[in-house]
C-alpha positions as CSV (number, residue, x, y, z in Angstrom):
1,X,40.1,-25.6,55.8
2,X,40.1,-28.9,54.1
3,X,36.2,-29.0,54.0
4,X,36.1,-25.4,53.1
5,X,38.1,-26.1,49.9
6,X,36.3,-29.3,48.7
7,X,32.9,-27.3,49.2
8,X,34.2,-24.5,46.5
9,X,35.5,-27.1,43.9
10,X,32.1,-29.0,44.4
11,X,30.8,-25.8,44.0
12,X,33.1,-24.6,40.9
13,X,32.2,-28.1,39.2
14,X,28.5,-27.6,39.6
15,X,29.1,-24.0,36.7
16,X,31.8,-24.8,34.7
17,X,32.8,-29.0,33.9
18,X,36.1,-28.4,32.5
19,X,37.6,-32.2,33.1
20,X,40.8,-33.0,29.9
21,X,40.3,-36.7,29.1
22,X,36.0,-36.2,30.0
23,X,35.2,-33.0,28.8
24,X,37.4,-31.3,26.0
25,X,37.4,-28.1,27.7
26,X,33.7,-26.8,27.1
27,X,32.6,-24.9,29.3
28,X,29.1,-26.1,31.3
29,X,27.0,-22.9,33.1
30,X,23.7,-25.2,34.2
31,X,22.0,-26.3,31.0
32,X,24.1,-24.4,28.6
33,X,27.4,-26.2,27.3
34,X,29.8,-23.7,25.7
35,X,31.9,-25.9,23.1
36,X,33.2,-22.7,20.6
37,X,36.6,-22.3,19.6
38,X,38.2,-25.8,20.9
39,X,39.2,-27.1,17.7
40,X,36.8,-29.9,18.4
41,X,36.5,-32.8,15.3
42,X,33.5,-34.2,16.8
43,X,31.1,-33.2,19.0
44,X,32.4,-34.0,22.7
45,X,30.3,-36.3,25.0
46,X,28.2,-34.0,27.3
47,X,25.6,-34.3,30.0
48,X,22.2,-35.4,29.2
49,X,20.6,-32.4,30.4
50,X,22.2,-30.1,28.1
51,X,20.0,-27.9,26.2
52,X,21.9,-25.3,24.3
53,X,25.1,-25.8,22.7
54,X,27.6,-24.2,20.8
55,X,29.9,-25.6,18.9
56,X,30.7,-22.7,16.2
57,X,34.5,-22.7,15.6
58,X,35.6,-26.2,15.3
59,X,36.6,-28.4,13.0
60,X,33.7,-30.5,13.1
61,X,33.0,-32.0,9.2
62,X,30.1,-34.2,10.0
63,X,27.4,-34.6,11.9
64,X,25.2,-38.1,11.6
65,X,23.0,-40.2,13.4
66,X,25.2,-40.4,16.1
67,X,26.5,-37.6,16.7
68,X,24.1,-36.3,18.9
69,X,23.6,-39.2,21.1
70,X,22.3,-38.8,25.0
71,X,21.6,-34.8,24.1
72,X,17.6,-35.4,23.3
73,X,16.7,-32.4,25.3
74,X,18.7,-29.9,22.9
75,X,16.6,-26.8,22.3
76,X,19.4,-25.0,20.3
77,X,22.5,-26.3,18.3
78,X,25.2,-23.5,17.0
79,X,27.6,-25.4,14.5
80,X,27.8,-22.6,12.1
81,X,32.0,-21.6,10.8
82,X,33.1,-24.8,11.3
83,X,37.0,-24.6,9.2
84,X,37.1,-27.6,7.4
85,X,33.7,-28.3,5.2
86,X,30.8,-29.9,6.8
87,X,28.4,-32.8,6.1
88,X,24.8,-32.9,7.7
89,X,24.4,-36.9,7.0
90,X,20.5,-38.7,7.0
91,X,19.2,-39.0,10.5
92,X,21.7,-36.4,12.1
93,X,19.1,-35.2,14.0
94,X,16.7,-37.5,14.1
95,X,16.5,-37.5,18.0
96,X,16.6,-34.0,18.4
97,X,12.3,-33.7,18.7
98,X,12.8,-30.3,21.2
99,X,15.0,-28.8,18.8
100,X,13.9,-25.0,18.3
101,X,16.7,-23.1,16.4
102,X,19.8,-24.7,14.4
103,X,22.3,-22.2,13.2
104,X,24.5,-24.3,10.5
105,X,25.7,-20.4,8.5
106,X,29.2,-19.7,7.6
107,X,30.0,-23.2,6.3
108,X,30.5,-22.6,2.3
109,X,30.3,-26.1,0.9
110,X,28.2,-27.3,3.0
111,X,26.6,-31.1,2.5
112,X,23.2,-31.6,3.1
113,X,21.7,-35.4,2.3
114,X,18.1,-36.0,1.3
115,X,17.0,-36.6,4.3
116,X,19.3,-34.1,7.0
117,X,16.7,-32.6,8.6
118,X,14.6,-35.6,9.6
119,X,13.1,-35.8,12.9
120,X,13.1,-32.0,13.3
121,X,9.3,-31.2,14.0
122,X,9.6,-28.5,16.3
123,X,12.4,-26.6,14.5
124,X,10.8,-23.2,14.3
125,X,14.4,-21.4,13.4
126,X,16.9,-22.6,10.7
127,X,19.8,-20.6,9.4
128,X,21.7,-21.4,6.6
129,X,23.7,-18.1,5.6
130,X,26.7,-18.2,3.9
131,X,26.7,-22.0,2.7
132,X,27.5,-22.0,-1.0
133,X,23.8,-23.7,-1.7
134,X,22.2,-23.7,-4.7
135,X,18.2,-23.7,-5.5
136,X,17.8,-26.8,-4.9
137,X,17.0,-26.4,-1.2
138,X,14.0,-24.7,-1.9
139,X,12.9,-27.2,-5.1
140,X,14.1,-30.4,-3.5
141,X,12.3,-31.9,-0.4
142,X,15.4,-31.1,2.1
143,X,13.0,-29.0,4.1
144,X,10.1,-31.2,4.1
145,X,10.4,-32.3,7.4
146,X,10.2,-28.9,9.0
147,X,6.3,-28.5,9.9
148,X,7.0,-25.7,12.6
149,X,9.7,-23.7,10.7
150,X,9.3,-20.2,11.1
151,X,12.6,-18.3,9.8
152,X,14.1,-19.3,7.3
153,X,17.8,-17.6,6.5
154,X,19.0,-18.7,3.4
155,X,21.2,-15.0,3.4
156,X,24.3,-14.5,0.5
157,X,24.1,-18.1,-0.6
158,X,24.2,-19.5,-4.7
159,X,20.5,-19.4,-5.4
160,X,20.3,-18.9,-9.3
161,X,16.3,-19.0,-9.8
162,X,13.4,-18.5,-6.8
163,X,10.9,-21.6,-7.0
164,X,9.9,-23.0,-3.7
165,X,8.4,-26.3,-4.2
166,X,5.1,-27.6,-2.9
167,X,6.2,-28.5,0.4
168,X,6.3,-25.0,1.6
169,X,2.2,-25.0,1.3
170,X,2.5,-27.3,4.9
171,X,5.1,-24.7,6.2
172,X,1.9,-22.7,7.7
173,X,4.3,-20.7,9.8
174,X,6.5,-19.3,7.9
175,X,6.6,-16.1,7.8
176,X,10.5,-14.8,7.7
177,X,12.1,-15.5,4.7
178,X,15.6,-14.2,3.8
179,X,17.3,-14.2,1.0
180,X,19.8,-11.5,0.6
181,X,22.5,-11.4,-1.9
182,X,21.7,-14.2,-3.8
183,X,22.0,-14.7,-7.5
184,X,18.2,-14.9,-8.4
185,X,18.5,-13.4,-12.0
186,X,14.6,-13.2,-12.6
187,X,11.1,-14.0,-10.4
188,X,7.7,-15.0,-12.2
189,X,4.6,-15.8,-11.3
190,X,5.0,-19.3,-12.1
191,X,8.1,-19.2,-9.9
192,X,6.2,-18.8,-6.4
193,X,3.7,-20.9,-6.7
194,X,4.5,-22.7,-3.3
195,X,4.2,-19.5,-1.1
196,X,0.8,-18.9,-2.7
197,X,-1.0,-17.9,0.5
198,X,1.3,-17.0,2.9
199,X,2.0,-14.1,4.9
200,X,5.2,-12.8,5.5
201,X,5.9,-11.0,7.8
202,X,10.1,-10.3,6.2
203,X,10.8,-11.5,2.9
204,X,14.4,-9.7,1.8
205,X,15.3,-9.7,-1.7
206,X,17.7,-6.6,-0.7
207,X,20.7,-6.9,-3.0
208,X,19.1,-9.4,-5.7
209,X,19.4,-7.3,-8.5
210,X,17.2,-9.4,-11.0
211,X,19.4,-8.6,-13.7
212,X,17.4,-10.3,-16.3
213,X,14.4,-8.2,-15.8
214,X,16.3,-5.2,-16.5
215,X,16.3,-6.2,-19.8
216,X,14.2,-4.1,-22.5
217,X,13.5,-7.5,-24.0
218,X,12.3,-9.2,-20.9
219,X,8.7,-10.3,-21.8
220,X,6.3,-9.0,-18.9
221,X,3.5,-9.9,-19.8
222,X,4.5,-13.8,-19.7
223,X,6.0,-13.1,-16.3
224,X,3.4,-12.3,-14.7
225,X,3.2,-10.5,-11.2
226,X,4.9,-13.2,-8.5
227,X,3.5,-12.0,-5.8
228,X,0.2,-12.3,-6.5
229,X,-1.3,-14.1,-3.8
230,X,1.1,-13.6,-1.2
231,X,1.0,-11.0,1.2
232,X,3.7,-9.5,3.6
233,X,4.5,-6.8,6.4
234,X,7.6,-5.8,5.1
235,X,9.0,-6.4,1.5
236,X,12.8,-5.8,1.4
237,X,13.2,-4.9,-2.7
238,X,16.3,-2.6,-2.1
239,X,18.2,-2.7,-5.1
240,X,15.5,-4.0,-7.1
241,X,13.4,-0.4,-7.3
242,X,13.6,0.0,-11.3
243,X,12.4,-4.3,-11.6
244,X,9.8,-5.0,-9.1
245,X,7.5,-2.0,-9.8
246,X,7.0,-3.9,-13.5
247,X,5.3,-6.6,-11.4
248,X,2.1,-4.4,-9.5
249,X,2.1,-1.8,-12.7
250,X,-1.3,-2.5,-12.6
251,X,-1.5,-1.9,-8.5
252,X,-3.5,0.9,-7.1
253,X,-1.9,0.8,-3.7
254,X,2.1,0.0,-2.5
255,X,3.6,-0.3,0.5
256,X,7.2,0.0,0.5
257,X,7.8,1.1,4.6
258,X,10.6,0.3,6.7
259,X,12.8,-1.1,4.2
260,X,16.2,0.3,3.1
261,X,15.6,2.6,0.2
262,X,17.9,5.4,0.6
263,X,16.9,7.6,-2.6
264,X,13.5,9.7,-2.3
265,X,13.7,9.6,-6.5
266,X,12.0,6.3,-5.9
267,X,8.9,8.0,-5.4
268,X,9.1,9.1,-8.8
269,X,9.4,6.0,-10.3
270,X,7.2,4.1,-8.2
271,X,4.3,6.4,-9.8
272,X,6.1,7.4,-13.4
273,X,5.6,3.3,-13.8
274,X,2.7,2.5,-12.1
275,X,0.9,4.5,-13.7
276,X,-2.9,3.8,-11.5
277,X,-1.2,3.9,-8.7
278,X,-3.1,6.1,-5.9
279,X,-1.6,5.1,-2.5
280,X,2.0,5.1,-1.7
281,X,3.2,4.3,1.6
282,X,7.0,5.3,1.5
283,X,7.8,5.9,5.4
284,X,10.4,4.8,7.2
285,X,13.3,4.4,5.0
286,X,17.2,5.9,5.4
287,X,16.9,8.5,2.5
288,X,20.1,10.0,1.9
289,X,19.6,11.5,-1.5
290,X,17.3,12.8,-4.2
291,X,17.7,12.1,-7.7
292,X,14.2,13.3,-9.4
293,X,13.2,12.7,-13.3
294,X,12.6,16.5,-14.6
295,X,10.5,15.4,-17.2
296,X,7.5,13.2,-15.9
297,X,3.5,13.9,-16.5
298,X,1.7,15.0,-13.2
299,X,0.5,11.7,-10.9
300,X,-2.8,10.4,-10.4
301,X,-1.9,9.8,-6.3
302,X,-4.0,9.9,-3.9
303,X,-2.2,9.1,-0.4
304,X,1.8,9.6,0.0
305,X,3.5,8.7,3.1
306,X,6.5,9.9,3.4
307,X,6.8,10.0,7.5
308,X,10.5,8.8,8.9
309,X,12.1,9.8,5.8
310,X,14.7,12.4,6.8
311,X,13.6,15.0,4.8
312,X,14.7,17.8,7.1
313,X,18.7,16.7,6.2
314,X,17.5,17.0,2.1
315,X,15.6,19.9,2.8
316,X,18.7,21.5,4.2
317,X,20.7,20.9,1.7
318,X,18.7,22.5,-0.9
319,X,17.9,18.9,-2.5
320,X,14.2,17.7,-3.2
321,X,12.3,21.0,-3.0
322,X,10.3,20.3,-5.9
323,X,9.2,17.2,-5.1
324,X,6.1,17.8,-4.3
325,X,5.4,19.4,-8.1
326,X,3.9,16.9,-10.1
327,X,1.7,15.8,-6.9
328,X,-1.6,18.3,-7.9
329,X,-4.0,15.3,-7.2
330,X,-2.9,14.4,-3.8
331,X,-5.2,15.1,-0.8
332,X,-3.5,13.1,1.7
333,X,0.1,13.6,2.9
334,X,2.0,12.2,5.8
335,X,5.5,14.3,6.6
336,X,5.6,13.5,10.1
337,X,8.9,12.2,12.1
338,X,11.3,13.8,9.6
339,X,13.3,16.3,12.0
340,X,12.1,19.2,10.3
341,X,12.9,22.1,11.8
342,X,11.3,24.7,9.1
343,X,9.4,24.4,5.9
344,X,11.0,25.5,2.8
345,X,9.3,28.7,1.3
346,X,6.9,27.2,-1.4
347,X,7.6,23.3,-0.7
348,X,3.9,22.6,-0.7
349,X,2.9,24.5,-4.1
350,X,2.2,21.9,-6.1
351,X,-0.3,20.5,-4.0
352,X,-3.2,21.8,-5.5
353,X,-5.7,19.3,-3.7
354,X,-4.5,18.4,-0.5
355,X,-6.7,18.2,2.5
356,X,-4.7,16.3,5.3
357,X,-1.5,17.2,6.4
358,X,0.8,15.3,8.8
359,X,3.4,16.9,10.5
360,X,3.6,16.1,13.7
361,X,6.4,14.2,15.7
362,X,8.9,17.6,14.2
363,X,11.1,19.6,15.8
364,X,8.8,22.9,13.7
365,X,8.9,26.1,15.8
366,X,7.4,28.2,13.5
367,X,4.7,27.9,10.4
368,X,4.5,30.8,8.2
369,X,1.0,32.3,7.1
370,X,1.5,31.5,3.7
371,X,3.2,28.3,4.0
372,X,0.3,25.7,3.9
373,X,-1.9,24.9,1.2
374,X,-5.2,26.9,0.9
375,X,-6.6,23.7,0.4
376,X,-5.6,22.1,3.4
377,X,-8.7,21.3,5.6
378,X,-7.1,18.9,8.5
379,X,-3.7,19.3,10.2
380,X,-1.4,17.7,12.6
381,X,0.9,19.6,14.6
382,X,1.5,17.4,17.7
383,X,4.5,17.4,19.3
384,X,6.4,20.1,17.9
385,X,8.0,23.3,19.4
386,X,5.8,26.1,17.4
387,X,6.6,28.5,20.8
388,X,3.7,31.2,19.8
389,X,1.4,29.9,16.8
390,X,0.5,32.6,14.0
391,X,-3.4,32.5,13.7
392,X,-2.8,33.3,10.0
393,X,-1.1,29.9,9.3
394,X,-4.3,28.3,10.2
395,X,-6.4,30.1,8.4
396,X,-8.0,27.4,5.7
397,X,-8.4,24.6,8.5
398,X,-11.6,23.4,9.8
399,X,-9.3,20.5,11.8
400,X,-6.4,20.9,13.9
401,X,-4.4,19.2,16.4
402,X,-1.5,20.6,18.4
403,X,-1.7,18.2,21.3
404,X,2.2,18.1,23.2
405,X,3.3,21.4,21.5
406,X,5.9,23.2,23.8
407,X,4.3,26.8,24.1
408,X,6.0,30.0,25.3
409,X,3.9,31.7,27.4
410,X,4.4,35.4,27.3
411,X,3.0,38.1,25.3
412,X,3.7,37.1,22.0
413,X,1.1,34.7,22.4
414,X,-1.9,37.0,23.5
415,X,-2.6,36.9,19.5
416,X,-2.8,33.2,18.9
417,X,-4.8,32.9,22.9
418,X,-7.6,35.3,21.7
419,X,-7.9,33.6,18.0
420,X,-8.2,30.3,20.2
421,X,-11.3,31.6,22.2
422,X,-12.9,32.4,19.0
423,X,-12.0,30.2,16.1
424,X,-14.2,27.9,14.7
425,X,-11.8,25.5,13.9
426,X,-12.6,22.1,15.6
427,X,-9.3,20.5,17.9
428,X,-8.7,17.0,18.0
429,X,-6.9,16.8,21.5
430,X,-9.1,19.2,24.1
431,X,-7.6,22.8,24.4
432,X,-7.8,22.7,28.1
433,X,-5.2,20.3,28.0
434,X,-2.7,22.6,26.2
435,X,0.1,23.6,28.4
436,X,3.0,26.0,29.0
437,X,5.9,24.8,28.5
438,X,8.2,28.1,28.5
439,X,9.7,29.5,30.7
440,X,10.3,27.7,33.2
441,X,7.9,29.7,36.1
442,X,5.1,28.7,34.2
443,X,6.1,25.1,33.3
444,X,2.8,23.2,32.6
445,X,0.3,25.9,33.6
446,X,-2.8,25.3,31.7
447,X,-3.1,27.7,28.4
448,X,-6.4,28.5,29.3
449,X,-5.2,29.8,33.2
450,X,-2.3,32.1,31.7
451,X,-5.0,33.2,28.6
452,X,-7.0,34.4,31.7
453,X,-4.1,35.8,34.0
454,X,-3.2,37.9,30.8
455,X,-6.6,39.5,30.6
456,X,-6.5,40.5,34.2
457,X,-2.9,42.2,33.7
């Protein structure tokens, strides 16, 4: 019994080093040492081969070149919420070469010296949220020694005016940049000088409100466009709709996507402003209202994307059904992925030039004849629940693709069956893979087979 017992506590030992006097309690699960919430005022000695650690939750207020002694092979170090204020003194880290991600947020007040970060090559991950710093850790050289940084988090902090020194030109891979909720008042071209060249693939200015740049006095032409030279995936202006347009008024294509714009008006000023604008790519943002200026000149657009943009809940609601009125020059338009279940009687009338139509990836099950514009060349139905297709919808099309539509099969669609025999409308997904889907005896029976068992009826 004896051995039994010192086998499960050599065992127990192995996971979790919990030893008062050695170890202040963290808790040790093979190379991960979990130090939060211990009310630690120093970080405790540990094990060489410790690579992770957290130590959010103390009262930790400093780390220096000591600190971190005998832990070289640290590849992530939590010491964000510390309660008392922290100091990051010159050399802290200076050993710490495998370091990948440092998470220091949630410490208002917190000291940085000159020279914090030396020795932290391989840092590709450093967050800094919630730390009461100023601009000077973007004009200062603070994160010079950060060659591999990749995301920078610098979220809800006391940053007054955007200028990135230099340094950030050797920061090749860099490409997440946030800065939410700070206190940036106004950007100019002169201002971003150091990311000239860079790709980003996030850079959040959501919640900056630029307030300077509202200013019917604010001198634009001296400003410049900031982003001028720097590209990115995603472009987080929310907040900042009625500013940053000034900067591209001179742009002829904007990509807004998969940001958090929640008013579709937007689209109204992005082109009442940018007045050469021809390609707006708008998708992918939680819309929740509508707020459209009555008295604006017809747009010059080209392209509008508007997939992902819940317009069936607008729709619904009676809101937005003019948008599309001062749109007479479009002849592209994405609508797809918008939970639309029906289109609102004359929604599409002011789209006097439109050739391509998105609207696949609905929930439609049914098109009216007169619905679409007589324009309208190329349309995309896929994957939408139009049960039995009216021939007459279509009627304008030389392109159409209804690939993954759920079908009915019975004879309500002996109409659209014998228009699809002889149309001369071309399909962009191959008709002999159209399927039943309805009911359920002739779940995924060929169109083409049922076409033919309804002629021999």
């Amino acid at each position: 019994m004896k051995t039994r017992t010192l086998g499960l506590q050599m065992i127990v030992v192995g996971v979790f080093i919990q030893i008062p006097g050695c170890f202040p309690s963290c808790l040790i699960a093979g190379s991960i040492a979990f130090c939060a919430f211990k009310n630690l005022r120093s970080v405790p000695p540990l094990p060489p081969h410790i690579t992770h650690l957290f130590l959010e939750n103390n009262q930790i207020s400093e780390i220096n070149a000591t600190s971190l002694s005998g832990l070289e092979k640290l590849q992530e170090l939590d010491l964000g919420e510390q309660k008392v204020p922290l100091v990051i003194r010159t050399n802290a880290f200076s050993s710490q070469r495998r370091l990948r991600r440092l998470v220091l947020g949630s410490n208002p007040g917190l000291q940085l010296e000159q020279l914090a970060f030396a020795g932290l090559s391989s840092l590709q991950s450093l967050h800094l949220d919630y730390c009461s710093l100023n601009e000077s850790i973007l004009t200062e050289s603070y994160l010079e020694p950060l060659s591999s940084l990749q995301t920078l988090d610098l979220y809800g902090n006391q940053i007054k005016r955007l200028q990135p020194s230099a340094l950030f030109a050797n920061m090749n891979d860099l490409t997440y940049l946030n800065l939410e909720l700070n206190k940036i008042d106004e950007v100019c071209e002169s201002d971003l000088v150091g990311f000239k060249g860079k790709h980003f693939t996030l850079f959040s200015l959501k919640g900056v409100y630029l307030r300077n740049m509202s200013n019917e006095s604010f001198d634009w032409q001296k400003c410049g466009n900031p982003f001028r030279g720097i590209s990115f995936q995603t472009l987080d202006l929310s907040s900042s709709v009625n500013t940053i347009t000034q900067f591209a008024h001179n742009a002829s294509s904007l990509s807004v996507q998969n940001n958090r714009l929640t008013d579709l008006g937007d689209v109204y000023i992005f082109f009442g402003q940018m007045r050469r604008l021809k390609l707006l790519f708008y998708g992918g943002n939680i819309i929740k209202w509508c707020t459209l200026s009555r008295r604006v000149s017809p747009f010059k657009g080209k392209v509008l994307d508007l997939h992902g943009n819940s317009l069936q809940s607008l729709w619904a609601q009676g809101k937005c059904l003019d948008l599309f009125d001062n749109f007479g020059s479009v002849t592209s338009l994405n609508l797809s992925s918008n939970g639309l279940h029906s289109l609102p009687r004359g929604i599409f009338e002011g789209l006097a030039s439109v050739l391509k139509m998105d609207l696949s990836s609905n929930a439609l099950v049914y098109l009216q004849p007169d619905v679409l514009p007589k324009s309208l060349e190329t349309l995309y139905l896929s994957n939408n629940f139009i049960a039995s297709p009216d021939p007459a919808a279509f009627r304008s099309l030389s392109f159409l693709d209804l690939s993954m539509n759920r079908f009915y099969c019975s004879a309500d669609l002996k109409s659209f069956l014998t228009w699809l025999k002889q149309t001369k409308v071309k399909f962009l997904s191959p008709i002999q893979e159209f399927r039943c889907e309805f009911p359920a005896g002739l779940y995924k029976m060929p169109l083409l087979d049922y076409s033919a068992q309804l002629t021999q009826q």
